[in-house]
C-alpha positions in Angstrom: 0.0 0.0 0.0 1.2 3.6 -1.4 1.1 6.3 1.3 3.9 8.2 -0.1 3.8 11.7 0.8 0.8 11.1 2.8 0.3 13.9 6.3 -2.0 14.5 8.4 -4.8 13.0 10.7 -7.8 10.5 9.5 -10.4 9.1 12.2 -13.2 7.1 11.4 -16.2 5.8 13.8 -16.5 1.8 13.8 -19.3 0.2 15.3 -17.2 -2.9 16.6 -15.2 -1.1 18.8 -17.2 2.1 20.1 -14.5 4.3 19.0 -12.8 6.2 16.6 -10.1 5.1 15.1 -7.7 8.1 14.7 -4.4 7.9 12.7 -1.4 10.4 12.0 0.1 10.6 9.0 4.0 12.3 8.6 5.7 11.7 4.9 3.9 8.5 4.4 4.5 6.9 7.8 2.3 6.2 10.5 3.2 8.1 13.6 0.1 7.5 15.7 -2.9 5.7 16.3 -5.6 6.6 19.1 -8.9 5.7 20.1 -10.8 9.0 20.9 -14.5 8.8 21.8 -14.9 10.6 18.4 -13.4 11.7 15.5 -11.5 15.3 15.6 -13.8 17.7 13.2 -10.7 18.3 11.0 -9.9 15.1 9.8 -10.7 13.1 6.8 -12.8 10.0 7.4 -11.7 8.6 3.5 -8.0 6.5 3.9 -7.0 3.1 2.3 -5.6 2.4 5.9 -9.3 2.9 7.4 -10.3 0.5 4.6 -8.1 -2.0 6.1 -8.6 -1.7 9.6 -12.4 -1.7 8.9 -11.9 -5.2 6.9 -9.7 -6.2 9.8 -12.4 -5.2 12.6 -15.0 -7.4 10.4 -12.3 -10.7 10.6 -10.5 -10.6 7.7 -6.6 -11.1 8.3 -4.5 -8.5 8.0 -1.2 -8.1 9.3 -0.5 -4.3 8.5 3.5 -5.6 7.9 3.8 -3.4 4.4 2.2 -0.3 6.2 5.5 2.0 7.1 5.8 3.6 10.5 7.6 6.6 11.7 8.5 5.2 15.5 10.6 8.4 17.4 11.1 6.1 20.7 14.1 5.1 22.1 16.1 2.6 20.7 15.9 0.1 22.8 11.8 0.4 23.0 12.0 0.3 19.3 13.7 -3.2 19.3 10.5 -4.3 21.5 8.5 -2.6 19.3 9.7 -4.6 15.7 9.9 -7.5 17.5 5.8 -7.3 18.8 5.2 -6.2 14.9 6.6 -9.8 14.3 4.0 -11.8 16.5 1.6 -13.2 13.7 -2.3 -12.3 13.7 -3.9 -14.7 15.8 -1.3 -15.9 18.1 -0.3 -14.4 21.7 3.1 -13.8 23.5 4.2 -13.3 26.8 5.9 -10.4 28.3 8.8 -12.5 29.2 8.7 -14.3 25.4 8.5 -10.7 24.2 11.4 -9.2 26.0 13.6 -12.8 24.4 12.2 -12.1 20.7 13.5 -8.6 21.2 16.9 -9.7 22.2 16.6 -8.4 26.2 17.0 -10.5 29.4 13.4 -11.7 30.6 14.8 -12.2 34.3 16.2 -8.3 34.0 14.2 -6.5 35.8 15.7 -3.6 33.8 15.1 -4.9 30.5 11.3 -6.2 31.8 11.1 -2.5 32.7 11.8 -1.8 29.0 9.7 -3.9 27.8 6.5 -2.9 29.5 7.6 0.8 29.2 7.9 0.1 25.4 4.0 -1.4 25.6 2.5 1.0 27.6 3.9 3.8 24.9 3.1 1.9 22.0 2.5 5.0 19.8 0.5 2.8 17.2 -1.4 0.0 18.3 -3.0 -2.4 16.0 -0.1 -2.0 14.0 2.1 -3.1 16.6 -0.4 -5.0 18.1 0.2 -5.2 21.8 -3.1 -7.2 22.2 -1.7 -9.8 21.5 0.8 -9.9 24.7 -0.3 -11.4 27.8 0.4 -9.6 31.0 0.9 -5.8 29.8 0.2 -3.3 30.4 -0.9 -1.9 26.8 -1.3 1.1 24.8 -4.5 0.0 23.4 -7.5 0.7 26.1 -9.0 -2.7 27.5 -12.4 -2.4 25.8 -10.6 -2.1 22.3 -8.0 -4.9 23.0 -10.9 -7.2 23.9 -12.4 -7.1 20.7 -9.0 -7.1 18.9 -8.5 -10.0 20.6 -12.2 -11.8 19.5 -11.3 -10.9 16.0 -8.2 -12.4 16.0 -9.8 -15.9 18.1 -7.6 -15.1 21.1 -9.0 -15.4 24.2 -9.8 -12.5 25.7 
């Protein structure tokens, strides 16, 4: 999927979750993605990435790998943040799993502290979906996760 060039903020209502999906847009990257209550009066509802994430929120499997991000975290919450992009749709991880995938020390209480730091601040969730972890905490709010979760047949 093309977003070349693409700026600035799109929200769109969906039904499934109660909530807007809101998403920022900076030179074709994803920078952020929110749940607001509703949609901010000055953004555009039409975006191929609403498309998806519509399709997505109706059960049809998308990863979102191709979609390109903009992450400005730290390094080292950015290697916990490629390694939760590479937990497949439909299956869960652990804290402790995550924090090996991403090359840290799960008995480190400094590197676990990473690595729930890196979750909690999860600029955009769904795309790095941190439903999908077990034991958070999460950046997605626990209403939204739980459905993300029934889509995706995880328990919830």
């Amino acid at each position: 999927m093309s977003m070349a060039g693409t700026s600035g903020v799109f929200a769109r209502e969906f039904d499934e979750i109660d909530r807007t999906v809101q998403v920022g847009f900076a030179g074709g990257r994803v920078i952020s993605l929110s749940f607001p209550a509703e949609p901010p009066s000055d953004a555009d509802g039409d975006h191929e990435l609403l498309d998806r994430i519509d399709v997505y929120l109706d059960g049809e499997r998308d990863e979102f790998a191709e979609v390109a991000l903009g992450l400005t975290v730290p390094t080292d919450q950015r290697e916990v943040l490629e390694a939760l992009r590479s937990v497949p749709y439909g299956e869960e991880v652990s804290v402790s799993r995550l924090a090996q995938l991403a090359g840290f020390d799960p008995d480190d209480a400094d590197d676990l502290e990473t690595v729930t730091g890196a979750l909690a601040d999860n600029p955009v969730p769904v795309l790095l979906p941190d439903h999908r972890v077990s034991g958070g905490p999460y950046a997605t709010p626990g209403d939204v996760r739980g459905e993300l979760r029934r889509v995706e047949g995880l328990s919830r």
